[in-house]
C-alpha positions in Angstrom: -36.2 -19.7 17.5 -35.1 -20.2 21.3 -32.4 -18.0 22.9 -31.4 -21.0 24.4 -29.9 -21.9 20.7 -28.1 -19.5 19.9 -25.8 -18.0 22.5 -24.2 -22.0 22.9 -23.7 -21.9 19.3 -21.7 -19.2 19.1 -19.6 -20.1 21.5 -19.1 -23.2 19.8 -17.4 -21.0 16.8 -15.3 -18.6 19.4 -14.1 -22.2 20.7 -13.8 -23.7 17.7 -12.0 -20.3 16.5 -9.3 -20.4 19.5 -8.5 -24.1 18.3 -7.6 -22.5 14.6 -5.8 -19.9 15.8 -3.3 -22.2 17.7 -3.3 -24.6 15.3 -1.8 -22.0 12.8 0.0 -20.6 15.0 2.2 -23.9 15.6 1.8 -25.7 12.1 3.7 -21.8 10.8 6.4 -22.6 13.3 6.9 -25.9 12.3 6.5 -24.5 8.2 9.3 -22.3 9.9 11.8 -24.7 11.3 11.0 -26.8 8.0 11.3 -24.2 5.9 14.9 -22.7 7.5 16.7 -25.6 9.2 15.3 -28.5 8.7 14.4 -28.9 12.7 11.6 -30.5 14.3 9.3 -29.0 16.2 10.3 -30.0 20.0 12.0 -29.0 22.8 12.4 -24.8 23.1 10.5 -24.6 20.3 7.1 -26.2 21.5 7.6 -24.0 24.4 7.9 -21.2 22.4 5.0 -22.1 20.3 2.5 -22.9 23.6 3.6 -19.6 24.7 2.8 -17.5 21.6 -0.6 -19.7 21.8 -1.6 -18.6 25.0 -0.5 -15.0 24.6 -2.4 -14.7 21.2 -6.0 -16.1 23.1 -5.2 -13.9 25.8 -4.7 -11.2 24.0 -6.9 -11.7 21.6 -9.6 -12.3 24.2 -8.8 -8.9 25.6 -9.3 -7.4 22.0 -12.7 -9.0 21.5 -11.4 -10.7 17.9 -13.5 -14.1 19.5 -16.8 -11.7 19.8 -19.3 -12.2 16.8 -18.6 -11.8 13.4 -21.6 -10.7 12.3 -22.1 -7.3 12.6 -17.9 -6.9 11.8 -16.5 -5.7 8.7 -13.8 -8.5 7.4 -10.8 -6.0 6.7 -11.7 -5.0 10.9 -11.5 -8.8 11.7 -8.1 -9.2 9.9 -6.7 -5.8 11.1 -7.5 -6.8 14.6 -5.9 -10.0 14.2 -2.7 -8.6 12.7 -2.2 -6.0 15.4 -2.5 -9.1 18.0 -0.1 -10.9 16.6 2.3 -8.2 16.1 1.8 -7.5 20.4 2.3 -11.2 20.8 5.5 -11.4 19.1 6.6 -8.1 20.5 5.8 -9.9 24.2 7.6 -12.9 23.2 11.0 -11.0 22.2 10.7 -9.4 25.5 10.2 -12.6 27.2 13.3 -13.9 25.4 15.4 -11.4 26.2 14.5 -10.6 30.2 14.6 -14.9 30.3 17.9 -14.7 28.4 16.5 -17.5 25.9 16.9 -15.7 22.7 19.7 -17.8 22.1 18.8 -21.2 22.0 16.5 -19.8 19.0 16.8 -19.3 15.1 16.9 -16.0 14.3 16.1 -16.9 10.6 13.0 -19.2 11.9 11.9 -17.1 14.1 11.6 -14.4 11.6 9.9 -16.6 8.6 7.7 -17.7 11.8 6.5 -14.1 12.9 5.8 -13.5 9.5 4.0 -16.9 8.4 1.7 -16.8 11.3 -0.2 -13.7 10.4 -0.6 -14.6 7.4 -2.0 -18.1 7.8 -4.2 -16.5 11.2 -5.7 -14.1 8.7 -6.3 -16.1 5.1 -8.0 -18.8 8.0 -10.3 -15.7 9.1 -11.2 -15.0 5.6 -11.8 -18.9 4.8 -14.0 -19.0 7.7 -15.8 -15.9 7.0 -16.2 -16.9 3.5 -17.6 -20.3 4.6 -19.8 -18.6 7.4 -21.2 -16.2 5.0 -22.2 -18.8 2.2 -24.1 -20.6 5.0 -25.9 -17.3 6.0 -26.7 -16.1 2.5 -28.5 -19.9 1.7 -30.7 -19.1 4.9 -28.8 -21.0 7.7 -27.3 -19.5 10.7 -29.3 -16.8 10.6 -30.9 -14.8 13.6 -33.9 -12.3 14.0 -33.7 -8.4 14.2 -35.9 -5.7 15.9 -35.6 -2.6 15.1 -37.8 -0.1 18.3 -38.2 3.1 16.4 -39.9 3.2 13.0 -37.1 6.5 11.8 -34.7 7.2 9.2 -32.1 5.7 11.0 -34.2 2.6 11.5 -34.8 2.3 8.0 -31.5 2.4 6.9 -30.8 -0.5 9.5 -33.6 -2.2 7.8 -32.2 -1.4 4.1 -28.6 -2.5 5.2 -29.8 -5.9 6.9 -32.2 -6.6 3.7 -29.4 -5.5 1.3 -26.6 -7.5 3.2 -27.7 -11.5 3.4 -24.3 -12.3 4.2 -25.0 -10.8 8.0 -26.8 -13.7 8.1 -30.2 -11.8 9.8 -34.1 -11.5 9.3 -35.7 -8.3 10.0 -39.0 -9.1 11.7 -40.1 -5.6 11.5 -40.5 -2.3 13.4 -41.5 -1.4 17.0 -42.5 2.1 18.0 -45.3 3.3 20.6 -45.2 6.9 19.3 -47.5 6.2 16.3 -51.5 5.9 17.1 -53.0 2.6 17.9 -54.9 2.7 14.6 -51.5 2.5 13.0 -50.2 -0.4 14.8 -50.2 -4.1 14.3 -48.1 -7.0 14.8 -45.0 -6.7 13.1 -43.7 -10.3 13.1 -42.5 -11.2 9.8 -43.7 -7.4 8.4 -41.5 -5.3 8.3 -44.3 -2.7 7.1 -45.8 -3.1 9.9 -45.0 -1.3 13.9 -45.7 -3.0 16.8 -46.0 -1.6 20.2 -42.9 -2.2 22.8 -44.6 -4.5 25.0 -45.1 -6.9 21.8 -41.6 -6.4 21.5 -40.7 -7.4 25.1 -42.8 -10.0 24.9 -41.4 -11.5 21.8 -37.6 -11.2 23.4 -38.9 -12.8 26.4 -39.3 -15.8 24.4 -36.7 -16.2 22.9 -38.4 -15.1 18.9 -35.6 -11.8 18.8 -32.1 -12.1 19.2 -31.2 -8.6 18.3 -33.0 -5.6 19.3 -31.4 -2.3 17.1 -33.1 0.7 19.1 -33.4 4.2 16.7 -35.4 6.4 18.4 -34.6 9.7 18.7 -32.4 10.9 21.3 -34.8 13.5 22.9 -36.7 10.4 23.5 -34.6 9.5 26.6 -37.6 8.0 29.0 -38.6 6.2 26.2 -35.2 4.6 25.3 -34.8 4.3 29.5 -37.9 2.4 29.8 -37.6 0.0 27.2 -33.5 -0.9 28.0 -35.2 -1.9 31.5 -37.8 -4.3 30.3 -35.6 -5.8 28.0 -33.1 -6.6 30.7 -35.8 -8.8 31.6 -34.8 -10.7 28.1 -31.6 -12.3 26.7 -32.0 -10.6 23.9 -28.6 -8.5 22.8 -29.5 -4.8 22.4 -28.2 -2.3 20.6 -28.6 1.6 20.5 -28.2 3.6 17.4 -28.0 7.2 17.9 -29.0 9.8 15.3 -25.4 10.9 16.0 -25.1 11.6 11.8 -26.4 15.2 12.8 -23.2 15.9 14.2 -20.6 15.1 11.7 -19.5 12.3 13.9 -15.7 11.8 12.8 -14.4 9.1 14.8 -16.9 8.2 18.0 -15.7 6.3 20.8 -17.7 5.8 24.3 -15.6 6.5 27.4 -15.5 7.6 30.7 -14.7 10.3 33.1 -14.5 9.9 36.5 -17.4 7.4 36.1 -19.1 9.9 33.9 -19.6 9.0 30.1 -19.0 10.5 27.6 -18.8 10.2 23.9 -16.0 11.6 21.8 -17.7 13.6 18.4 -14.5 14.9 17.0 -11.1 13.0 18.4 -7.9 11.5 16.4 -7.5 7.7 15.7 -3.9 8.1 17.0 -4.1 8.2 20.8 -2.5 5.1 23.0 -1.8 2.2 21.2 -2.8 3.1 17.4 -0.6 5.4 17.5 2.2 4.4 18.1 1.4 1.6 15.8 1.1 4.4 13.3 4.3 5.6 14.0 6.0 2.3 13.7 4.3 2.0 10.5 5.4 5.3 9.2 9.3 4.6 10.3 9.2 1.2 8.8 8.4 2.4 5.2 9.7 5.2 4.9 12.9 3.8 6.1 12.8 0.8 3.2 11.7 3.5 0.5 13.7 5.6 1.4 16.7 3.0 1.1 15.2 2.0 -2.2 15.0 5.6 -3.7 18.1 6.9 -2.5 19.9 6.7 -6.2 16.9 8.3 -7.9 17.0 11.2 -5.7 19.9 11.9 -6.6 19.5 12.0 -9.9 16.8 14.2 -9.2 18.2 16.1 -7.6 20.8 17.0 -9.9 18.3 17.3 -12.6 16.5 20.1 -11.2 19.8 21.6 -10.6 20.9 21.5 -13.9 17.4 22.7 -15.6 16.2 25.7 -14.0 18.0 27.9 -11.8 17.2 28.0 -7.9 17.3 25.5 -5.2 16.7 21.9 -5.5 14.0 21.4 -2.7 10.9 23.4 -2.3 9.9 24.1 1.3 6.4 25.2 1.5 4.3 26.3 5.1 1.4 23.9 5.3 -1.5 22.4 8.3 -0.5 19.5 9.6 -1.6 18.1 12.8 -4.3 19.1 14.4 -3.7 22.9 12.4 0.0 22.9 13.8 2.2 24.7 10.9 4.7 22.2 9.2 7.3 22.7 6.6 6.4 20.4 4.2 9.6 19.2 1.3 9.3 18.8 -2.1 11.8 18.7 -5.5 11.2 22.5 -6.8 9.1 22.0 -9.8 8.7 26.1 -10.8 10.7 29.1 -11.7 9.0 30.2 -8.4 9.1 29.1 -4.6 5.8 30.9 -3.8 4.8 30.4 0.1 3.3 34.0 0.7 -0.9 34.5 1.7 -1.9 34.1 -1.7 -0.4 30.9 -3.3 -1.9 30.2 -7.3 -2.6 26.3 -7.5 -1.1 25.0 -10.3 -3.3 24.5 -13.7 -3.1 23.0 -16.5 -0.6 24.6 -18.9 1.4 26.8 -16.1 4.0 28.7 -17.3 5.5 28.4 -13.8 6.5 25.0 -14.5 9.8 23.7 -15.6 9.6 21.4 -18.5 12.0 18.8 -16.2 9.3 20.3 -13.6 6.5 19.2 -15.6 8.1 15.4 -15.9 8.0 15.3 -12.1 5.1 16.4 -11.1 3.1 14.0 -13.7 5.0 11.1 -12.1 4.5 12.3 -8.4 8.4 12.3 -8.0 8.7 15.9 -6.6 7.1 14.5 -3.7 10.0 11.9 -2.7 11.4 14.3 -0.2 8.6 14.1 1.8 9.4 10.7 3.7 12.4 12.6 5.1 9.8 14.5 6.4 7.5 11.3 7.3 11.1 10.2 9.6 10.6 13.9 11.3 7.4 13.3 12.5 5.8 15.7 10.5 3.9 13.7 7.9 2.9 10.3 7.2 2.9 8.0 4.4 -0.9 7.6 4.4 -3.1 10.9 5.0 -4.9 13.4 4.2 -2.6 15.4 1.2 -1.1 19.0 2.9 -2.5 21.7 1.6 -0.9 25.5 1.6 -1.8 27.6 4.5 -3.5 30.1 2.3 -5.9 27.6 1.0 -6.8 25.9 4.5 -7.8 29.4 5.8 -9.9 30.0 2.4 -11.8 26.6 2.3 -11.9 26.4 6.0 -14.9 29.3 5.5 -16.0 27.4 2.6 -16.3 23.7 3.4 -17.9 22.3 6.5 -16.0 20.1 8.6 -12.9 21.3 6.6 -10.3 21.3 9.5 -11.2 17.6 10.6 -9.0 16.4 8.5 -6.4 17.8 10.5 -6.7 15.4 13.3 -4.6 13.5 11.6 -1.3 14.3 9.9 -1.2 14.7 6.4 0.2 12.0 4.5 2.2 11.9 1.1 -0.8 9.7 -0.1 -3.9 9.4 0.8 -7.9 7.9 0.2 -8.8 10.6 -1.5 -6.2 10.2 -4.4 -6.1 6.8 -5.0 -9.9 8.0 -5.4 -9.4 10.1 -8.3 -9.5 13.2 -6.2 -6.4 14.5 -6.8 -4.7 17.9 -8.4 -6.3 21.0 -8.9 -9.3 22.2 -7.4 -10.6 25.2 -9.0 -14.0 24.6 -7.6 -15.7 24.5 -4.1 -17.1 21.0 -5.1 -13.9 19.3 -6.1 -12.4 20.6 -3.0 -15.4 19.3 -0.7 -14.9 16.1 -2.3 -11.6 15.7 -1.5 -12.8 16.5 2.3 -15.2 13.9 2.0 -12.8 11.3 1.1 -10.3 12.7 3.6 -12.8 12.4 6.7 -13.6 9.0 5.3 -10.1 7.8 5.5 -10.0 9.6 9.6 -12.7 7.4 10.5 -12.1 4.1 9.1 -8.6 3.9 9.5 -7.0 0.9 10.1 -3.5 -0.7 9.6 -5.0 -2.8 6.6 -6.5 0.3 5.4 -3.1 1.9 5.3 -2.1 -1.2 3.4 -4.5 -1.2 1.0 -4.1 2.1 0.3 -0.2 1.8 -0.5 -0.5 -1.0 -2.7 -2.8 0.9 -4.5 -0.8 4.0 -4.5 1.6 1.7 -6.7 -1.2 1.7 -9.9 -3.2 4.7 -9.5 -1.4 7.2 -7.2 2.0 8.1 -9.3 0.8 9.3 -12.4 -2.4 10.7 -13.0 -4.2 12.9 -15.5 -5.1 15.6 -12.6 -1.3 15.8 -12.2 -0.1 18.8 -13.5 
């Protein structure tokens, strides 16, 4: 296969992908105007809609969503397309208002409009993935992968690639000097087989490897320095995958100091942009449930009032961000408001619990207070569950990699209980489980994560048989 092919190709599809994108763009504003008023789409409008164009590509450009798809999860695709939209319609309300414009526009089509246009720019990015990915899976569109390094790391690329036909690529097999002559041959089209580096060089020089996937140790820097070099000789894309596993790596992200780089092993999500995108997030639901629950509360409220003597909220110390201690809110549930060194999880059974107690805490309704707490900046909807001091500082010894899940604030649900991990954890393994679903959610988060995880809050996270 020639180099030469593939690198127009693709940017035949990010071409071809810009077109979509403005073509949904403008066929939801006129859905919009059709939809609201009845208007055609002309004057102001088309302005309006050549603008939001151009700031989307730009944007969009800016945010690599026109890079390949290949090696891209879909959810990433769509949740970097979401949060480009949501900038471009943020920059054309500002342009509106500093242009004093606003008001030769529908407010009610401009609203169905910012919310039709994600949607279509998203269900076309699944289309086209779909469509792209049938085409790879039947063999076409498909491009060669090297892996220099015969490791475990380079295996597991090898596993994922043979595993995954979708990603639309052919393994043709390891490269790795370090193994003795006797153990070498040609590994084109054998992936049991290890060829030496200058095979591989040659073979990117013309134009038989598009991607080259290096996994050789990291000790191995003149190594992994020598071969970068010859292959800038190549136009083959290369790619370095560290053994950086050994390290926990929670949420990795190259950057730069002064020039120097460096590469973040233990760092929250939240910083810049996604976080205050998580803070809008949070204000935004917690501000609708919170309208929507208002009556229920109440009623709650006076329940646990009238069944058990005491207050009607229990405030408990817990961790939240980044081991900071936060008063955390829920609808007393016990005879007791313990919050002392040693606090008793509650089991199955407890004789602590109210039977109007019991009702709540089966249904997940002692935790409604909590979005007040979510408006306070506190908590958030989606997170890691709190835990009570007392119990951080006991598994914090126990669990490795336990307080990681505190670079992030904890969250009234989380990916861990929609999981099935939730309630009590009267062992170390249930507890490390949790963890593990915890750091999970830390490193993958996304705003369509968040998503999906509320929607599924809906079926699994209110009542459960762990609840008690």
């Amino acid at each position: 296969m020639s180099s030469g092919l593939v690198r127009p190709h693709s940017s035949k599809i990010a071409f071809f992908h810009r077109i979509l994108d403005a073509v949904m763009i403008l066929v939801a504003l006129a859905i919009s105007l059709e939809l609201t008023h009845g208007l055609d789409l002309d004057g102001p409008y088309v302005q309006a809609g050549i603008l939001a164009v151009l700031l989307f590509v730009m944007i969009g450009g800016a945010q690599q969503i026109y890079g390949s798809w290949r090696l891209e999860p879909l959810h990433n695709a769509v949740s970097k397309t979401l949060m480009v939209w949501i900038w471009t319609a943020i920059a054309l309300v500002v342009l509106g208002f500093l242009g004093k414009t606003s008001s030769d526009f529908s407010r009610a089509a401009t609203l169905v409009w910012f919310v039709l246009a994600p949607l279509m720019l998203a269900a076309s990015r699944i289309a086209l993935r779909l469509v792209l990915n049938a085409f790879r899976s039947s063999g076409r569109n498909t491009r060669t992968l090297a892996i220099a390094g015969k490791t475990k790391m380079g295996m597991q690329v090898e596993e994922k690639v043979r595993n995954s036909p979708w990603l639309g690529m052919r393994c043709v097999g390891y490269f790795d000097d370090r193994l003795a002559a006797r153990d070498c041959k040609h590994a084109a089209n054998d992936v049991d087989g290890v060829g030496r580096f200058d095979e591989l060089v040659e073979m990117a020089r013309n134009g038989e490897v598009d991607y080259i996937y290096i996994t050789l140790p990291m000790k191995a820097e003149n190594r992994i320095v020598e071969l970068v070099n010859a292959l800038s000789d190549t136009t083959a894309s290369v790619y370095m995958v560290p053994n950086f596993f050994i390290f926990d790596l929670l949420h990795g992200k190259l950057s730069s100091m002064d020039g120097i780089p460096v590469l973040s092993l233990h760092e929250s999500p939240f910083y810049g942009v996604d976080g205050w995108v998580k803070r809008a997030e949070d204000i935004v639901v917690a501000s609708l449930i919170l309208l929507l629950i208002a009556l229920p509360m109440a009623l709650i409220a006076l329940g646990v009032k009238l069944t058990s003597p005491g207050p009607v909220l229990f405030k408990q110390r817990r961790y939240g961000l980044n081991g900071a201690v936060v008063e955390v809110w829920k609808f007393r549930s016990m005879t007791v408001c313990e919050d002392g060194d040693k606090v008793i999880q509650a089991q199955k059974g407890d004789m602590r619990i109210t039977p109007f107690g019991a009702f709540l805490r089966r249904t997940s309704l002692d935790e409604l207070p909590q979005f007040f707490n979510v408006l306070q900046g506190s908590m958030s909807v989606v997170g890691p569950r709190p835990h009570a001091v007392s119990h951080n500082e006991q598994y914090r010894r126990l669990i490795r990699g336990y307080m990681l899940r505190h670079k992030v604030k904890p969250g009234i649900t989380g990916w861990a209980q929609i999981s099935g991990w939730r309630g009590e954890t009267e062992t170390v393994d249930k507890m490390a489980m949790r963890v593990k679903f915890d750091l999970q959610y830390v490193q993958n988060w996304s705003l369509w994560f968040d998503l999906k995880i509320i929607f599924l809050t809906v079926f699994k996270g209110f009542v459960n048989k762990n609840a008690y």
